[in-house]
N, C-alpha and C positions, 0 to 999 in steps of 0.2 A: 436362677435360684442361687443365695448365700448358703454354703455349707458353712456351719461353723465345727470344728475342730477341740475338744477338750483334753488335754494330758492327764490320764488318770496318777491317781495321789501313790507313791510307791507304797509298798506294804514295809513297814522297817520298827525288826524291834528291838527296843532298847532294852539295855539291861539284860541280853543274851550274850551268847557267842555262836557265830554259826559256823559249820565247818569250811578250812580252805575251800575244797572242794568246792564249793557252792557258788563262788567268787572266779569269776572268767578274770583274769588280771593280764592285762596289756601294757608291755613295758617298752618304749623304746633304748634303740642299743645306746645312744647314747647319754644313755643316764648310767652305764655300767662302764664308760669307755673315759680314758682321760682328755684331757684338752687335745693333747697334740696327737690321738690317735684320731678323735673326733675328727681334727681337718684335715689329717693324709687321705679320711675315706672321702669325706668332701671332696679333696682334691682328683682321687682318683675315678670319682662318680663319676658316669658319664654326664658331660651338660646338654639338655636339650636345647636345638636350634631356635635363637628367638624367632618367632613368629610375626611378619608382619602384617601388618595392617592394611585391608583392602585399602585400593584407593578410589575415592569414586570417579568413574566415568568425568572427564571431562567436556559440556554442554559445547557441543562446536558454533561456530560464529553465527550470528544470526544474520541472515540475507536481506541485504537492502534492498528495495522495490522502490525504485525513485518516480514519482507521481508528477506532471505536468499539471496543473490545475490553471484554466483559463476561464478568468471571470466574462460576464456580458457588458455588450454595450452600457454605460452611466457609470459602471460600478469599478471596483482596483484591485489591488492585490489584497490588500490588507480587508476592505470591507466582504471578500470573499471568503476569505478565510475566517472570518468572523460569521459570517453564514452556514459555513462548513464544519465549524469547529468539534460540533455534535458527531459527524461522520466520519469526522478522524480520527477524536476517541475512539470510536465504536470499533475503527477500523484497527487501531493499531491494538486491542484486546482482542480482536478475535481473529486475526494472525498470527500472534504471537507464539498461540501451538504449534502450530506449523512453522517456527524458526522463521520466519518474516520480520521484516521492520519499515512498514512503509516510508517511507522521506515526501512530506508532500511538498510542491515547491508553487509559490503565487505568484506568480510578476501582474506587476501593471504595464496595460498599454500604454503608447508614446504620446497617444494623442489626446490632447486636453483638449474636455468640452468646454463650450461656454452656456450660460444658463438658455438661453434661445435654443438649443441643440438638444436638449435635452424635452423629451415629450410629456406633456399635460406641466411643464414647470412656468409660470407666469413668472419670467425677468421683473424684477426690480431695482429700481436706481441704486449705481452699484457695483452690480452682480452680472453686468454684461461682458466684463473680465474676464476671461477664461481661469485667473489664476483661484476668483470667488471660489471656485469647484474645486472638488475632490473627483469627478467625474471623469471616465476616460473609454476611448476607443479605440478596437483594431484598425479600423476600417473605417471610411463613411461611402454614402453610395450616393451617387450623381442620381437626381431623383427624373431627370430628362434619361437617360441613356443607360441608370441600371449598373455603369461601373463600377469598381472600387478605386478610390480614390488611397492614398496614406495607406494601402494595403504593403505596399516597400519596408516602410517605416513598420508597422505593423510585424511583419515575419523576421524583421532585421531583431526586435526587443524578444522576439520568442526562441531567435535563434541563438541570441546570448543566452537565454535560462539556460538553452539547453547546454552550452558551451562550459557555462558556468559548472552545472552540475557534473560535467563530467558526462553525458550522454541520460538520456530517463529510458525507463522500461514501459512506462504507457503514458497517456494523456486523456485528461477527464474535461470536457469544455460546459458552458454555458450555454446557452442564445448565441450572438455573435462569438463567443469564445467558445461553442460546440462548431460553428460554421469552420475556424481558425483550424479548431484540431480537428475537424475533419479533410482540409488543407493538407494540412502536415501528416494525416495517415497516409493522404495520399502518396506525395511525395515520398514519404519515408518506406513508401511498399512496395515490396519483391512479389515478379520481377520490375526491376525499374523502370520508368516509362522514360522517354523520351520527352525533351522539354521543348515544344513548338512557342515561336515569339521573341520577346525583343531579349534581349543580352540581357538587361536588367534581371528579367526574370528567371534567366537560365544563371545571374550569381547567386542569385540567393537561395537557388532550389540546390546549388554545389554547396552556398555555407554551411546549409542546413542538413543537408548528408554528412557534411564531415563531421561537424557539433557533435553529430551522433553514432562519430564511428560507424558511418557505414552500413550500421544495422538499422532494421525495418524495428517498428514498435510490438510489443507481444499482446498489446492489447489495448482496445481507444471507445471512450465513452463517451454520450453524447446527449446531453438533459436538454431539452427542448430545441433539438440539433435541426439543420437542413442544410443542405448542397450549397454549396456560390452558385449564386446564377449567372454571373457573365460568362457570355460563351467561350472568352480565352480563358476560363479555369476549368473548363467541362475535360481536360486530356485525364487532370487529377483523379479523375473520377471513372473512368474509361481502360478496360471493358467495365470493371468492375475491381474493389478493394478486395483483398486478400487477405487483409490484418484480423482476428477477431475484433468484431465490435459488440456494444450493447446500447441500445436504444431506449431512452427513458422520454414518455410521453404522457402528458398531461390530459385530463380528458375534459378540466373546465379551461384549459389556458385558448385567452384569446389573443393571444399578441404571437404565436408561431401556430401558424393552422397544422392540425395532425396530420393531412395530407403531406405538406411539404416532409415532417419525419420521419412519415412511412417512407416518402420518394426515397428519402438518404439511406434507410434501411434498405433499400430493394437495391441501391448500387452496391451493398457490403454482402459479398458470397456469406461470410460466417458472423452474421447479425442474430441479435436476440433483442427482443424487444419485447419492454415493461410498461404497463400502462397504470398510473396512477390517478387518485380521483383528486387530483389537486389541479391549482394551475401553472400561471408561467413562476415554475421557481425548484430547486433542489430540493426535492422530500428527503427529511436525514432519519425518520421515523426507523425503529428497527425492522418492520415488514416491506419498507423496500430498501433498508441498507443490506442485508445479508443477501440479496440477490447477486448487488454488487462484490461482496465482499464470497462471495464464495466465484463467482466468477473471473477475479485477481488471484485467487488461487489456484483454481486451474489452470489457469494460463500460465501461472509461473511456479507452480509445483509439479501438479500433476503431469501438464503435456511436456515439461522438461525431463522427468523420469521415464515417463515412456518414450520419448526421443533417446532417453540413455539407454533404455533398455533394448530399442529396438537397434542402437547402432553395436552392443557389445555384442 
């Protein structure tokens, strides 16, 4: 409610004379004091101490969370991140309270398809080119024997992202590019394992520790993820991952059966697993991006405070 306020009208009347008396009269001294007495008492006043001016608090740095993002077989760095770009928004406003700043990083695989390698694309004259494509892979798999082929090349371009960026604090993969970084949770996870097989594979799995300083990841995602199957990558995997993970599953996707990424879930001790009514592809919708996005904050908020907590 508006109060309003009226000044009543003074009572005053003219053409009288009212007694002194009646008249409160306030005079200050120095209307009876001369100039130069005026300023000796100025000068002798005491001066009150300026007051300063709070300052406001200043916002301390905001925490970088550097992201690995691994696209799937066909697709690149760039056409990923254009798939994503909704999730990154999303992600980078509703960190922000939390003094976050995620960094997400794309790289493309090494390996250029050619139109024949790519599945339901009917080649035409052309386009049998590998360069026709924008289309790439980690990996390819020997369809006799089940191996990975160009898997060398493969971890050799992911081990530079990570080199490049200065080490990352998790990895979110794809299809083939969940396969990758569930690779690389491996490897990168305490305690270390032992690298059984050829030289080759025991430099890349040192480049790949170093890149990252030595640390294991705080946390690894996996959109329509499963295991390598060849049996020399089964060690990665063995007893079991230690890293938190989260598992995102599709319940129309037919191109990675849900079987195989419940399998990858049941090797991760600290999995959570999301089921979405979509299929083979990244939901960026807000009811299943905030699963994610409070999940990258625990791992790198929360359980870091309580690791300080519990060590002071």
């Amino acid at each position: 409610m508006i109060r309003s306020c009226l000044l009543a009208k003074p009572n005053i009347c003219f053409g009288s004379r009212l007694p002194v008396s009646h008249f409160y009269i306030l005079r200050h001294k120095s209307t009876t004091m001369s100039a130069n007495e005026h300023h000796t008492e100025q000068a002798n006043r005491p001066q009150a101490a300026p007051q300063s001016r709070p300052q406001a608090a200043k916002k301390p740095a905001k925490k970088e969370i550097k992201i690995l993002m691994l696209h799937g077989y066909t697709q690149s760095g760039p056409l990923f991140h254009a798939k994503t770009r909704a999730l990154e928004k999303l992600m980078i406003k509703s960190l922000a309270p939390f003094n976050l700043q995620p960094t997400l990083i794309y790289p493309t695989a090494p390996n250029q398809l050619r139109s024949v390698d790519i599945p339901g694309c009917d080649p035409v004259a052309g386009q049998d080119d590998p360069r026709a494509t924008d289309s790439w892979s980690w990996f390819r798999m020997f369809d006799a024997t089940g191996a990975y082929r160009l898997l060398r090349e493969g971890m050799s371009r992911l081990t530079e992202a990570v080199r490049d960026a200065g080490g990352v604090d998790g990895v979110i993969g794809f299809s083939q590019g969940a396969v990758m970084a569930s690779m690389m949770t491996g490897v990168l996870d305490e305690p270390r394992r032992e690298v059984p097989g050829s030289d080759s594979a025991k430099q890349w799995v040192a480049e790949l520790r170093e890149a990252n300083g030595g640390r294991a990841l705080k946390f690894a995602v996996f959109y329509s993820g499963f295991a390598a199957k060849p049996p020399g990558l089964g060690w990665m995997y063995e007893p079991s991952i230690n890293t938190p993970t989260m598992h995102f599953i599709g319940s129309l996707d037919t191109v990675v059966d849900e079987k195989r990424s419940r399998h990858l879930a049941e090797k991760c001790v600290n999995s959570i697993v999301i089921e979405h009514p979509g299929g083979h592809h990244v939901p960026t919708g807000k009811e299943h991006a905030m699963p994610l996005i409070g999940f990258i904050k625990q791992k790198c908020v929360d359980d870091a405070a309580a690791a300080d907590a519990a060590a002071a």
